[in-house]
N, C-alpha and C positions, 0 to 999 in steps of 0.2 A: 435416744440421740446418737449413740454411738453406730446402730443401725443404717442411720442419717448420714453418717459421716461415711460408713464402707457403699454407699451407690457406687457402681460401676459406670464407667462409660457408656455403655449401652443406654442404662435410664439414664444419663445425662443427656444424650444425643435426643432420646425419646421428647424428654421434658422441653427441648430447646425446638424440636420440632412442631408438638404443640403450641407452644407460643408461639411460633408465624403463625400460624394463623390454617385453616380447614381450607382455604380457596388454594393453597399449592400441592403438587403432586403428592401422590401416597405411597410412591414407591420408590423406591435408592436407587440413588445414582453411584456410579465407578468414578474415578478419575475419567479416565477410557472413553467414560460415554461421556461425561462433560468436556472434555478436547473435540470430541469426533463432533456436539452441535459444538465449539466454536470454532469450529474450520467452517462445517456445511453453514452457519447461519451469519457468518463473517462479509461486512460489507467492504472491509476494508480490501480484502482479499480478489473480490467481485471488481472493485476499483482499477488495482494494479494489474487483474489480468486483463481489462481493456485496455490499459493505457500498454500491458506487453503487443495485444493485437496492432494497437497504431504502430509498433514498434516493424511489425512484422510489414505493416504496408508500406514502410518507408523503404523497405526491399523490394517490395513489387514497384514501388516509383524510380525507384536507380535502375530499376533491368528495364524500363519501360524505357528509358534514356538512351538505350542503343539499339532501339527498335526504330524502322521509319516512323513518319507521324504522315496519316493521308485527312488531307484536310479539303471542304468546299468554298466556293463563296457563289453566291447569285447575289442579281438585281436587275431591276426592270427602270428605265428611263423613258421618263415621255419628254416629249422635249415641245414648248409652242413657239411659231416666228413666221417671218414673211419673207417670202423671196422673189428676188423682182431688182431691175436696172432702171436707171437716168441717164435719159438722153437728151442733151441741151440742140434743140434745133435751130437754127438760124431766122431771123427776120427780116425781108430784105424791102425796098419800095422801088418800084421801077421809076426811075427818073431820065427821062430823052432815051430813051428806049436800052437806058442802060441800069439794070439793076444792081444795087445799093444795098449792102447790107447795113441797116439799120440796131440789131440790136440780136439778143438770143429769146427762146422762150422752151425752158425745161419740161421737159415731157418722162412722168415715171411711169413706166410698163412694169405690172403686178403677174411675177410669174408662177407663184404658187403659195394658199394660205391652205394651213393646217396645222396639222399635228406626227410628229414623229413619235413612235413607242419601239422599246428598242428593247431587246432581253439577250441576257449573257449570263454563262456558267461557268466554273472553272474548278477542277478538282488540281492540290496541289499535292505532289509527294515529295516530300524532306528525308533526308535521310544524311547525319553525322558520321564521318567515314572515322575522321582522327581528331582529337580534342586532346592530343597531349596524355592519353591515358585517364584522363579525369573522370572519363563516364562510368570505366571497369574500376577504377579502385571506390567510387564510389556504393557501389556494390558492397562492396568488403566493409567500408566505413559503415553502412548499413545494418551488413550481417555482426560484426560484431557490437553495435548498437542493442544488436534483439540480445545477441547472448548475454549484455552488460543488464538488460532489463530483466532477464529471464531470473541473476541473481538476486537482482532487489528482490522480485517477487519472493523468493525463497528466504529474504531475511523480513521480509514482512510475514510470513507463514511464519518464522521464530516468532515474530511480536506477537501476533496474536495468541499464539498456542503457551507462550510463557506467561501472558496475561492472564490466559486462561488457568494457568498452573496456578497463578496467586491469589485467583480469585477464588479457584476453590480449598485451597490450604486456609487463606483468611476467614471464608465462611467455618472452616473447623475452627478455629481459634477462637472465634464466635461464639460459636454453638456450644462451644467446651464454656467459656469464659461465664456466657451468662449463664449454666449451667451451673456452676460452681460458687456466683455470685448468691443463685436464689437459695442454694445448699448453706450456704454462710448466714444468709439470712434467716432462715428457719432455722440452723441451730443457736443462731444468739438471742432470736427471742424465744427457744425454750431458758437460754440464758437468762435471759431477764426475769420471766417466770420464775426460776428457780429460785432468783436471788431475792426476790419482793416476797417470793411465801419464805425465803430464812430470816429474810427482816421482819416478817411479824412475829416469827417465834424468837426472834433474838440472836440470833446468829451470828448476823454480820450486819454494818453499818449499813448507812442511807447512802454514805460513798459507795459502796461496793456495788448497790443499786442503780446510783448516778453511772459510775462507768460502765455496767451493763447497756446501761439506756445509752451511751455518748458512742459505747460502739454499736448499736443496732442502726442508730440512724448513719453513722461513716458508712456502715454495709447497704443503704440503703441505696446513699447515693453513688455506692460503688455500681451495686445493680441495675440503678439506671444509666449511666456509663454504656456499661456492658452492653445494656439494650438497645443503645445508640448506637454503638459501635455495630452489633449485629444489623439494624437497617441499615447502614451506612456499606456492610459487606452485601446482602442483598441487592441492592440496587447497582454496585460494584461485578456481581453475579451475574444480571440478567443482562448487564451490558456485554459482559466479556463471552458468556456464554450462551448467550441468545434465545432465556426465560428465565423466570423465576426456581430459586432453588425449592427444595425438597430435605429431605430426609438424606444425607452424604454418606457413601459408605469409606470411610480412610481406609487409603493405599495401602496394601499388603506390605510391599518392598519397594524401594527407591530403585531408579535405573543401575544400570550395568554401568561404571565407569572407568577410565585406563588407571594401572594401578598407582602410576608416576603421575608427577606434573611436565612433565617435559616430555612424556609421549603424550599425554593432550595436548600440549603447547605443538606439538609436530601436526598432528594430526588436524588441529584447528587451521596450521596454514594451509593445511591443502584442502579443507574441505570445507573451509570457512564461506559463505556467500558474499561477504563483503571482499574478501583479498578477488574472488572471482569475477565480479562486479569491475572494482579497480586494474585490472591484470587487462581487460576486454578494452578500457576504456584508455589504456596505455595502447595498445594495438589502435584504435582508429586514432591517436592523437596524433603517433607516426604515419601514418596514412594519410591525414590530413595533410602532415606537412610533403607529400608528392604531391597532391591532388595542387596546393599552392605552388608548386613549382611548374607546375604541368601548365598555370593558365598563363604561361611565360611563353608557349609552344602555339603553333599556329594554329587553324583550325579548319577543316577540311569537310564541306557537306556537299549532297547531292542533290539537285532543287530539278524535281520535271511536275510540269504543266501542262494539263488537257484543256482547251479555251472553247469554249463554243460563241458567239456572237449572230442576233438572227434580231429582222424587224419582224415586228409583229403584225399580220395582215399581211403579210408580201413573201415572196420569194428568196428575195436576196439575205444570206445568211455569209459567214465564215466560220473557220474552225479550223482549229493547228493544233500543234504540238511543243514545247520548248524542252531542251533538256540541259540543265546548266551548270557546272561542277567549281564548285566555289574555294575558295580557299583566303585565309586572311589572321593576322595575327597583330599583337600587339608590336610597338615599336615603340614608343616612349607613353611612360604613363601618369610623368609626375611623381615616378615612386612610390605609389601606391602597390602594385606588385611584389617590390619586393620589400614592402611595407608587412604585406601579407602572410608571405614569408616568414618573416622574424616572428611575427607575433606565431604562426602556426607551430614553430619552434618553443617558440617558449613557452607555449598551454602545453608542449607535448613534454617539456622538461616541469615541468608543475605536476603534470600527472603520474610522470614516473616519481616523485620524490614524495606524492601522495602514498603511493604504493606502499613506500617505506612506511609512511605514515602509520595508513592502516594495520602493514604487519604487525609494528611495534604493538597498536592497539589492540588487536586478536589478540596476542602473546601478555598482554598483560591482563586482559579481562580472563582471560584463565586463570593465569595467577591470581587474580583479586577474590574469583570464584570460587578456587578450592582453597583458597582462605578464611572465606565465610561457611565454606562447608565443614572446612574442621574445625573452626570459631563454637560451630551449632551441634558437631557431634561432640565433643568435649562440653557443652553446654549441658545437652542430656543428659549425657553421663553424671554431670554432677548433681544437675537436679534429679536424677531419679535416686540418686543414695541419697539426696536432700529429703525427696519425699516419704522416702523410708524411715530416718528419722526420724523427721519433724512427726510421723504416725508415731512410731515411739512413743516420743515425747508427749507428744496430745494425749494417747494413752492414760501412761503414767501420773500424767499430770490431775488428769479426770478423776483419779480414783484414790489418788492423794488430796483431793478438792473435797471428795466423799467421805473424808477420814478428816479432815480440818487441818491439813498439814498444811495446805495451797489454799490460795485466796481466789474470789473471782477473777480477779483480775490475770491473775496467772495464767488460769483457763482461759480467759479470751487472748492473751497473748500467744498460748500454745494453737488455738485455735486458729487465728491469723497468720503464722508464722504456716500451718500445715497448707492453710490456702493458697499461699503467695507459693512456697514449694510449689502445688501443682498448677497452679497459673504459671508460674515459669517454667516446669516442663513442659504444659502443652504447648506455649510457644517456643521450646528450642524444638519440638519435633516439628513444627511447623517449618521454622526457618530450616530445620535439616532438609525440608522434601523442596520448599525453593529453595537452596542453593544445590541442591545435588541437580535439580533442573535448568538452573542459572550456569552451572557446568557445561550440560549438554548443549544451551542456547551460545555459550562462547566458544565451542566448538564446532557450530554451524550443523549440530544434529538430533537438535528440536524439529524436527519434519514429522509431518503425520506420516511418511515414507519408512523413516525411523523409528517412529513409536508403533509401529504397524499398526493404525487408525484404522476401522472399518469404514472406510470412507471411499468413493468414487474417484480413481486415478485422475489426474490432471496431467495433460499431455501438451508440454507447452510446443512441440512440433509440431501436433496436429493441424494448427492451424497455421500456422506456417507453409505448411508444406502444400496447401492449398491456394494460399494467396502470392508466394515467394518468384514464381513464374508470370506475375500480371495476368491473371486470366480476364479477358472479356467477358462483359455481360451475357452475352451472345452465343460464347462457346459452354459447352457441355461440364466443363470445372466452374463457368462462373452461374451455370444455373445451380449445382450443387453446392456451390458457396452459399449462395441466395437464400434456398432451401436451411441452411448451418446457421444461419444471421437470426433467419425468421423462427427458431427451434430455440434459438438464446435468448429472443424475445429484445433482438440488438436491433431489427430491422427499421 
């Protein structure tokens, strides 16, 4: 029994890996390698980088806005009718050889029946000279739009990659827990054994045997617990990391962290994705409010016309040219203007006082963070003199149980006491390795960039800087777009 009782983690891990079951992998995973599939295998990830690309085309539709716009129209007109005059002629009777107008009689002369077909073209070019500046800072409203997205994306890469941290620390806790459930169990019913063959010789009572038995079955349904608890972390597993666990190898060493809380608290404002996100989104809020003052401003465009006009089946056609330079602005509008205004104003004073918001928020999840991380070192620390111990103690205990000094009862109490010790260690090293992660995620340096992930770079310019220009379908950028779209499997 006592044999039983020194397994090592190693055959704990082993035993807990047999129990899943022969259909999952046979070979160990790192931390390392379960972050790197839940970045690559992450659809959440897949999500916000196309909603970053819409972000980027709303730059290519602002710059499109101070470009002409060359536009067509045709149509073809048949047209059916008669053409033709009335003429009322006079009726006269010659009476004594003097004629008499008598009366009239209407005479229609039919000068032409058919059909007219008529065809007309016209190509128009537009072109906004001045709009108040609205069209270039809409640009800017834009670009800084992408950059405000480009942070989300970088605090959803935190979400997933810290999901991914818990998921696989929880599957250790798991793996330890029912491990150590099934070790409890096998050595109380050698307990029980023990105590029914001293009760036949005399030993010790029928109580002594009762309590043996009343804790085998509490271990029992300790161990089913457990068991639950491990499906419940699998399925947990193959969500966050995109398949079923295996065999875990625990983390060597926790990340590198600042030695203070106050140069992590510095350090998260500047590097945080959320403060960057808000910072961006304070830049177009002021933006806006020109872009609302600007539609206060006239507006100035250039409108030329090519017209062609021709019947169809004949000769006679026309065709000109117009060129026409407009100009027009508002002059009372109800108030609504400068309705537009105020409100523009005041989203852009919400957004700065957000700003604050969020700092406040960064600086305090630090704090909260390397609270729980010294909560979870200081936890270790105790349980592992705990688990010391309470070894001790179970020892001793045992072998004064051998000697009739200690009761069964004793022994399962020393027993209990040495499990609960290392179930509470393995969960403070647990919650050590997430909160020293939960650190890193409140200082916005949870990035596979940062954990140096063997992963495929993500270049959020990249596509950017293909689409930020409006390329045509037609030109030589937007057939290489085309090509990028249909390679994403976006097309």
């Amino acid at each position: 029994m006592l044999k039983t009782i020194r397994t090592g983690v190693a055959r704990r891990v082993a035993i807990a890996a047999l129990m899943i079951g022969a259909a999952l992998p046979a070979s160990s995973e790192t931390l390392a390698e379960a972050l790197t599939s839940a970045y690559l295998n992450s659809g959440l990830l897949d999500q916000n980088r196309a909603t970053l690309r819409a972000a980027d085309e709303d730059v290519a539709s602002a710059m499109a806005a101070l470009r002409p716009v060359l536009s067509w129209q045709a149509g073809i007109t048949r047209s059916y009718g008669i053409n033709g005059s009335v003429t009322d002629v006079p009726i006269t009777t010659n009476f004594g050889g003097t004629p008499i107008r008598t009366g009239t009689n209407r005479d229609v002369l039919l000068v032409q029946r058919g059909v007219d077909r008529n065809a007309s073209i016209s190509l128009i070019l537009e072109q906004v000279i001045y709009a108040g500046n609205r069209n270039k800072l809409g640009i800017e409203v834009a670009k800084e739009s992408v950059l405000a997205t480009r942070a989300g994306l970088v605090a959803i890469e935190q979400e997933v990659l810290f999901r991914a941290v818990s998921a696989f620390m929880e599957m250790r806790r798991a793996y330890e827990n029912v491990a150590l459930r099934e070790n409890n169990v096998r050595v109380i019913r050698q307990e029980v054994r023990a105590a029914r063959d001293r009760f036949d010789v005399g030993e010790v009572t029928r109580t002594d045997v009762a309590l043996a038995e009343a804790r085998l079955a509490a271990a029992t349904s300790s161990l089913a617990a457990a068991q639950g608890n491990l499906v419940l972390a699998q399925e947990e597993y193959a969500v966050a990391i995109g398949h079923a666990p295996g065999a875990l190898v625990s983390p060597r060493a926790l990340p590198n962290l600042p030695g203070s809380v106050d140069a992590a608290k510095a350090e998260a404002v500047r590097r945080h994705p959320e403060m960057h996100r808000v910072q961006h989104q304070v830049t177009a809020a002021e933006l806006n409010v020109q872009i609302a003052e600007g539609a206060k401003l006239p507006t100035v465009s250039l409108r030329g016309t090519a017209n062609y006009n021709g019947d169809i089946g004949a000769r006679d056609f026309s065709r000109g040219t117009t060129l026409s330079l407009n100009a027009g602005g508002p002059i009372y509008s109800g108030g609504a203007l400068n309705a537009a205004v105020r409100k523009a104003k005041a989203q852009r004073d919400a957004t700065r006082s957000s700003l604050h918001v969020v700092r406040d928020g960064v600086v305090q999840s630090v704090g909260n963070a390397y609270v729980q991380l010294r909560f979870a070192r200081a936890s270790r620390t105790s349980f592992e003199a705990q688990v010391r111990a309470a070894t001790v103690a179970f020892r001793g205990v045992r072998e004064e149980a051998k000697l009739g000094a200690r009761t069964t009862l004793d022994v399962l109490d020393a027993e209990q006491e040495l499990l609960d010790a290392r179930a509470s260690l393995i969960s403070s090293q647990v919650d050590e390795a997430i909160a020293a992660y939960a650190v890193l995620a409140s200082m916005g340096l949870l990035t596979a960039e940062s954990l140096q992930l063997d992963v495929p770079s993500f270049d959020p310019e990249a596509y950017y800087n293909m689409v930020k220009s409006a390329p045509s379908s037609v030109s030589r950028q937007g057939r290489e777009l085309d090509r990028v779209l249909k390679a994403l499997g976006k097309d």
